[in-house]
C-alpha positions in Angstrom: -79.1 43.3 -27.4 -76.6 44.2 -30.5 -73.0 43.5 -29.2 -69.7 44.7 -31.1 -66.5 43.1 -29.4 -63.4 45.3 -30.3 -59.8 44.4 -30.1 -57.4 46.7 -28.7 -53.8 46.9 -29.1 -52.1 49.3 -27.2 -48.3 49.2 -25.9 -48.9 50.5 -22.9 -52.0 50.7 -20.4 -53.0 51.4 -16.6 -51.5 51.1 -14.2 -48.5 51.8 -16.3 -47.4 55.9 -16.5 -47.7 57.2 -20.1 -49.2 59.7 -22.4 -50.5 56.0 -24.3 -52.0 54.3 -20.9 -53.9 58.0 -19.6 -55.5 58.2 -23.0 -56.3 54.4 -23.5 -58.4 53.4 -19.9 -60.8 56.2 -20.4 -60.9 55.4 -23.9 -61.6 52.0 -22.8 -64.4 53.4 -19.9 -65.9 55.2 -22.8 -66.4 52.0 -25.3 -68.2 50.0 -22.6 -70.5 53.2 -21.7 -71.5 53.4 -25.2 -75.3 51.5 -25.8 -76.1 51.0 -28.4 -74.4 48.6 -29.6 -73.3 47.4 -26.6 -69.4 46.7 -26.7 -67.1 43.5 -25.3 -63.0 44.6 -25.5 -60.2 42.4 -25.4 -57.2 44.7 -24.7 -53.9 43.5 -25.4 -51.3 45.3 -24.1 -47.9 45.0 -22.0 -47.2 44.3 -18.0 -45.8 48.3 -16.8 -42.6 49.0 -17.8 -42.6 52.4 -18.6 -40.0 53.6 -16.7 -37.3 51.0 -15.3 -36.8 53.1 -12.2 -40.3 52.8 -11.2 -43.3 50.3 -12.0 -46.8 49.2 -10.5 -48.3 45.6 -9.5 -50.5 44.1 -11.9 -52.1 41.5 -13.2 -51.1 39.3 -16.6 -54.8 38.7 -17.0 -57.6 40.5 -16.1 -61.8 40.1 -16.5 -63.8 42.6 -15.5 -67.7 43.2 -16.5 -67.1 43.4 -20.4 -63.5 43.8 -20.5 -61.0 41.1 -20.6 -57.0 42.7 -20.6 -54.5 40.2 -21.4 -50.0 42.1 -20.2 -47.9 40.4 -21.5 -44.2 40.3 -19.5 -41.2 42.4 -21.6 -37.3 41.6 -20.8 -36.1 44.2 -18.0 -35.0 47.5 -20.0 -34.0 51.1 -19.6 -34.7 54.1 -22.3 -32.5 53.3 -25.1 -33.5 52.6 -28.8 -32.0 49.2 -29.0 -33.4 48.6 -25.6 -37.0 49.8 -26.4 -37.4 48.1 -30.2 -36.3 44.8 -27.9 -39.0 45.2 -26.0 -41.0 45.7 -28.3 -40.5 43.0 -30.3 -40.8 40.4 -27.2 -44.3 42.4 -27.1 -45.1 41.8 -30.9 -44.0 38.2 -30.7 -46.2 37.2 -28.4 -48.8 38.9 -29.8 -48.8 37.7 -32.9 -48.6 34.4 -31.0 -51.6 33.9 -29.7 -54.1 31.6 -31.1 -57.8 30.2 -31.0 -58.7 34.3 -31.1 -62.5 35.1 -30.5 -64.5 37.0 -33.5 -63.6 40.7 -34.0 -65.9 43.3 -35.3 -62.8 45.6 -35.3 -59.0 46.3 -34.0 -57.6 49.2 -32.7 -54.6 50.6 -32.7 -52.9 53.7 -30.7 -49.5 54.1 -31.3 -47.2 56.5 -30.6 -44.4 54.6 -32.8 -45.6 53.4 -35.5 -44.7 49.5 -34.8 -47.9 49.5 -32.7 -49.8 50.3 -35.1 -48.5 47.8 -37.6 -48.8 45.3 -35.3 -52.6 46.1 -35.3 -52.8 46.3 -38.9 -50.9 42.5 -39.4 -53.4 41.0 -36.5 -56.3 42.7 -38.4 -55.6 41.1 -41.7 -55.1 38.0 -40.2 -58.7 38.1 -38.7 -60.0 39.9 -41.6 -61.8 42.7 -40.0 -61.6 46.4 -39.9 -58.8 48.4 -38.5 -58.9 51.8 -36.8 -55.7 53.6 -36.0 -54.9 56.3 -33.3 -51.6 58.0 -34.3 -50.2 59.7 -31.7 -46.8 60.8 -33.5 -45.5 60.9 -36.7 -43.0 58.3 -35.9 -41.4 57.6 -39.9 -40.8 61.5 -39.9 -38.8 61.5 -36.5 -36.3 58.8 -36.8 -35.5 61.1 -40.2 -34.2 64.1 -37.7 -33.1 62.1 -34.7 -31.5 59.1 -36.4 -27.4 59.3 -37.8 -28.0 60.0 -41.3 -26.9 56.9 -42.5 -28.5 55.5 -40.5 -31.6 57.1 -41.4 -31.1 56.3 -45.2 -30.7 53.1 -44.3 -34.1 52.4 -42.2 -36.4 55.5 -43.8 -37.4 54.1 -46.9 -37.9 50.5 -45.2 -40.0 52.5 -42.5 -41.8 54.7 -44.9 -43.0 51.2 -46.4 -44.2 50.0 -43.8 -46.2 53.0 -42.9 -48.0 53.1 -46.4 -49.1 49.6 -45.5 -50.4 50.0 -42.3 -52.1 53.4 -42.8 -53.8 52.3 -46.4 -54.7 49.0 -44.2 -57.1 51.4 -41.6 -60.7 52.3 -42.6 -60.0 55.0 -40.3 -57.5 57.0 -38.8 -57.5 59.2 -35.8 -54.9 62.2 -35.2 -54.7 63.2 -31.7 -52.4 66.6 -33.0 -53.5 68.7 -35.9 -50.6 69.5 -36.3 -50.1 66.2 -38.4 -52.8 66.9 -41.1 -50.5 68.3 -44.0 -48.2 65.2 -43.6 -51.1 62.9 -44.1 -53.1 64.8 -46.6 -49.8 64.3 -48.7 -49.5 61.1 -48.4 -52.4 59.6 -47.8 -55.5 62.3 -49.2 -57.9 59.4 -49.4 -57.9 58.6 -45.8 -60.7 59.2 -43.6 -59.6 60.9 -40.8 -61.1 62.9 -37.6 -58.9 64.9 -34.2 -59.9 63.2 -30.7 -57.2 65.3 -29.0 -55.5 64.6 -25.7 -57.6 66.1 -23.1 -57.8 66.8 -19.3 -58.3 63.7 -17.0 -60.7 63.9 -14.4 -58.0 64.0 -11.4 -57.1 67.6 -12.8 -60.5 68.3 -13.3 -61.2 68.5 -9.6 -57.8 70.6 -9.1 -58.7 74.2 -10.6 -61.5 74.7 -8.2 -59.7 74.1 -4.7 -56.2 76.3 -6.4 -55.9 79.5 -4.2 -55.9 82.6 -6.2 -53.2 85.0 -7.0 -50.7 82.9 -4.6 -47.7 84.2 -5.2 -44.4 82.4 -3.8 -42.8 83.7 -0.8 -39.0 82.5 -1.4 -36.9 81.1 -4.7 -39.3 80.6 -7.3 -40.3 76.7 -7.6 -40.3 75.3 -11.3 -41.4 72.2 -12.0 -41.1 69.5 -14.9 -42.5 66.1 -15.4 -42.2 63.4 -17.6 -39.7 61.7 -19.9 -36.1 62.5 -19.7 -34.9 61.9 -22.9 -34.0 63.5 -26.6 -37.0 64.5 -27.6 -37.1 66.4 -24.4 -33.9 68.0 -24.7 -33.5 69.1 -21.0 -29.6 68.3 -21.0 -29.5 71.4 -22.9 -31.9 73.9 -22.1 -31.8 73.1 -18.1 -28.4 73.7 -17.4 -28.2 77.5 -18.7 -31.9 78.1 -17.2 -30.6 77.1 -14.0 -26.9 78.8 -13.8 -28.7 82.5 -14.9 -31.4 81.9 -12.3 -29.6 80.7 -9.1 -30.5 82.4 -6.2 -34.0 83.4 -7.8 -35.2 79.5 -8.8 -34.6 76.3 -7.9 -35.4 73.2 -10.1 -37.4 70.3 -9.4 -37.2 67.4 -12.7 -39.7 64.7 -12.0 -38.9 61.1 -14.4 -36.2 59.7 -16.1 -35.0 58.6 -19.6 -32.5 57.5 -21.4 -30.2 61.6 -21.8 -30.6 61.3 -17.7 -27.2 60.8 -17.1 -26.2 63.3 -20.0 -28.7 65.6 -17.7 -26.7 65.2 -14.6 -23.5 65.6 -16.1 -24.1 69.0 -17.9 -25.8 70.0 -14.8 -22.7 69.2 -13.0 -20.3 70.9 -15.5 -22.3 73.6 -15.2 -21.8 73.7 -11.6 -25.6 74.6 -10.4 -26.8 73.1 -7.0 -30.7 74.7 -7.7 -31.9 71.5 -10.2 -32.9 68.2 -8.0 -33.5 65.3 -10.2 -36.5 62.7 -8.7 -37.6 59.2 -10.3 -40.9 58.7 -11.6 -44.3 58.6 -9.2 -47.8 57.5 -9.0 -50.3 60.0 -10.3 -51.8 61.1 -6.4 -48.1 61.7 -5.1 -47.4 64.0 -8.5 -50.4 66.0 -8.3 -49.1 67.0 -4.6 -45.9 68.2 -6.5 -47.5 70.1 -9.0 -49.5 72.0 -6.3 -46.5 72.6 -4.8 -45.0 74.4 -7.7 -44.7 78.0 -9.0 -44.2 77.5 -12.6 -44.7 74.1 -14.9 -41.8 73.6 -17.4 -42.1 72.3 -20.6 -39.3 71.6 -23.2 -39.3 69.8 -26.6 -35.7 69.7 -28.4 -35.3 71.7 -31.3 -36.5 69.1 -34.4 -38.8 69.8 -36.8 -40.3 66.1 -36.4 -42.1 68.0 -33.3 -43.1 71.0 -34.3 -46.4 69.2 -35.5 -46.7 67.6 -32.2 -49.7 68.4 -29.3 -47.8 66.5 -25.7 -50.6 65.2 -23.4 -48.5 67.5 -20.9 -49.7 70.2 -22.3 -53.6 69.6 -20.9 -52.4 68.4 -17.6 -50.1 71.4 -17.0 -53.0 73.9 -18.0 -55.8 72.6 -15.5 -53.9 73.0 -12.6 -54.6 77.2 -13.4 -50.7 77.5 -12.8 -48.2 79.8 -14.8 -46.5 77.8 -17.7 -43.2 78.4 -19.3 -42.4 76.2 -22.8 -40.0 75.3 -24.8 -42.1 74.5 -28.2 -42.6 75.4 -31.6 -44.6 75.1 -34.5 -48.6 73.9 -33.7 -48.0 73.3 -30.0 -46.3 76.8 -29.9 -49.4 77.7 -31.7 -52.1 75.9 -29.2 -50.6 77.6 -26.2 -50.7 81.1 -27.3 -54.3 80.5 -28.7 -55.8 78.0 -26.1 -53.7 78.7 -22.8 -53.7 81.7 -20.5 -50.0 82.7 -18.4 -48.1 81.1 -20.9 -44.4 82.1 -21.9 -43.3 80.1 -24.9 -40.3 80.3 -26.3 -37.7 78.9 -29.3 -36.4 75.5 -28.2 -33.2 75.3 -27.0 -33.3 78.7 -26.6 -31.9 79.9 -23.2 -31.7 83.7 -23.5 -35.0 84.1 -25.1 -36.6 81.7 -22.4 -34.8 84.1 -19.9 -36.8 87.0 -21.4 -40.2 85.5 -22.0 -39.9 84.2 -18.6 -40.9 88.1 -17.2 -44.4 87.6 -19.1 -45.5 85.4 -16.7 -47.6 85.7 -14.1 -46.1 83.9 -10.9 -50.2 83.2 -9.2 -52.1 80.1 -9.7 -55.3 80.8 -11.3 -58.3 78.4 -12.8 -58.1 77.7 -16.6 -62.2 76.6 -16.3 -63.1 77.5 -19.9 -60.1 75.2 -21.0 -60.7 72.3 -18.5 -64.4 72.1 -20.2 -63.6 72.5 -23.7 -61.1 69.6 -23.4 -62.4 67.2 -20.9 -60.8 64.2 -21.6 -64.1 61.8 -20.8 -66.3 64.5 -23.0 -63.2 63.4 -26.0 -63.6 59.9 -25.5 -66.9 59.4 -25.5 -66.7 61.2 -28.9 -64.5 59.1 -29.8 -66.0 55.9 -28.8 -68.8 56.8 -30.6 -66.6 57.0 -33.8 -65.1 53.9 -33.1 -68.4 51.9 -33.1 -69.5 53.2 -35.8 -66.5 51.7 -38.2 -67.1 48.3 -36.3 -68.2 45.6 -38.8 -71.7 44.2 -38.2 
């Protein structure tokens, strides 16, 4: 039988917890159920280290069936730029390392930063095969809002060049947000590109169905977060505010950590509110318990215009579990929301008094998003997307 053996390069992956490692398995479960051609993968990817305060056992090599997944060990890190390009690096090293590689019929990338997917692009044209990108952020854009401005002339332009090489190296390129299409129709209009979107893993799936309806809290109303806490999240100042104006109505509950933690706990503390509790990271089972025992998901990006082309993976997870959402967005994922996303309050980030007053639009009872959860299966996306990507394999 026809056989196309892919090479995928992907900073993080399972067990690890990221937006990167829930997209990539089933990505990966969808390659091998593809048929014709049949498909071998090699993943290459990094030992979990997502979060320094919590990681999972598992194996530097493993072979399973058609798939062989080779982790490589990074130095012990927290959230902090210089921190995270170390790791990285350490990661790209030894990458770029390895010798006696098999024959490739293509390489791909996903990358949330964009180093991942040079790295992909260099161990391409080294092989000399085909490269296919998944971008999951415009990462060059970013740094040019977050970064110190000189420090941001300083890296942009060397950034930017990078980017033109990597992107003009792909045959392809996925965006997982829309949101992203004017910044690469400027810059790169004769790129071939197509929108496998985050989607809704199957653990949530199973969760709408079993949700009582119209359950409506009986005490403090219980508002949830999870994931990163960091900059782009901006929760060390929206949180603070939310949580003073609503004591005695809310309480809190942050779920993760990040490198503006301790910023976090110290505004929280200035602020003098005993109604936000701050817990580390968790495995996926003992989270999904927490988010049934919620009221209201929280979401919160800070106010940049890097993200206002953005589409978070949170965004699906929160919406199949039928329960109210309040977010702090703008621009396309403001957008999605409204259009895609029943009991939803959005609001302007960084915005407290408006968030105060959208908040009375929602709806505090858990009901089934079903129409959602179909349209954006994650398994139904990455089969799609598998199919794509076997079709720019060489043969």
């Amino acid at each position: 039988m026809e056989t196309r053996r892919i090479l995928l390069v992907t900073f993080y992956y399972q067990p690890d917890l990221s937006a990167g490692s829930f997209r990539t398995a089933p990505l990966v479960k969808a390659l091998l159920e593809h048929e014709s051609p049949r498909v071998t993968i090699d993943v290459l990817t990094t030992l979990p280290h997502r979060y320094h305060t919590f990681t999972l056992p598992a194996a530097a090599q493993d072979s399973e069936d058609r798939v062989t997944i080779r982790r490589i060990k990074l130095p012990s890190h927290k959230s902090g730029m210089v921190d995270q390009a170390n790791a990285f690096f350490r990661y790209a090293w030894e990458a770029s390392s390895l010798r006696g590689a098999p024959h490739y019929d293509l390489v791909v990338a996903t990358s949330g930063r964009l180093m991942t997917a040079a790295l992909g692009a260099s161990i391409a044209a080294r092989l000399g095969v085909p490269l296919y990108l998944d971008i999951r952020d415009v990462f060059t854009e970013n740094l040019k809002h977050i970064l110190p401005k000189p420090l941001s002339l300083i890296l942009h332009p060397l950034l930017s060049a990078l980017e033109r090489w990597t992107f003009n190296r792909a045959v392809h390129i996925n965006l997982v947000s829309r949101g992203f299409t004017p910044y690469f129709k400027a810059r790169y209009p004769r790129q071939s590109l197509s929108f496998f979107t985050n989607g809704v893993d199957d653990e949530f799936r199973l969760r709408p169905a079993s949700l009582p309806a119209a359950r409506t809290p009986t005490g403090p109303i219980h508002i949830l977060y999870a994931g990163n806490l960091g900059e782009a999240q901006g929760l060390h100042i929206i949180v603070p505010p939310l949580a003073r104006r609503m004591a005695g109505r809310a309480t809190f509950t942050l779920i993760g950590d990040g490198g503006r933690r301790p910023r976090l706990e110290q505004a929280l503390r200035d602020a003098g509110v005993d109604n936000v509790r701050i817990i580390p990271p968790m495995s996926r089972d003992a989270l999904l318990a927490e988010y049934h025992k919620a009221d209201v998901l929280f979401l919160h990006l800070n106010d940049y215009d890097a993200f206002k082309t953005v589409l978070p993976s949170k965004i699906f997870e929160y919406a199949a579990l039928g329960k109210p959402i309040w977010a702090g967005v703008a621009g396309y994922s403001a957008a999605f929301l409204r259009d895609e996303v029943s009991n939803v309050a959005v609001f302007t980030p960084c915005g407290a008094e408006e968030a105060l007053a959208v908040f009375e639009q929602l709806q505090i009872w858990d009901l089934p998003r079903t129409e959602f959860v179909e349209k954006y299966s994650r398994a139904t996306l990455m089969r799609a997307m598998a199919a794509d990507i076997v079709a720019h394999a060489g043969g």
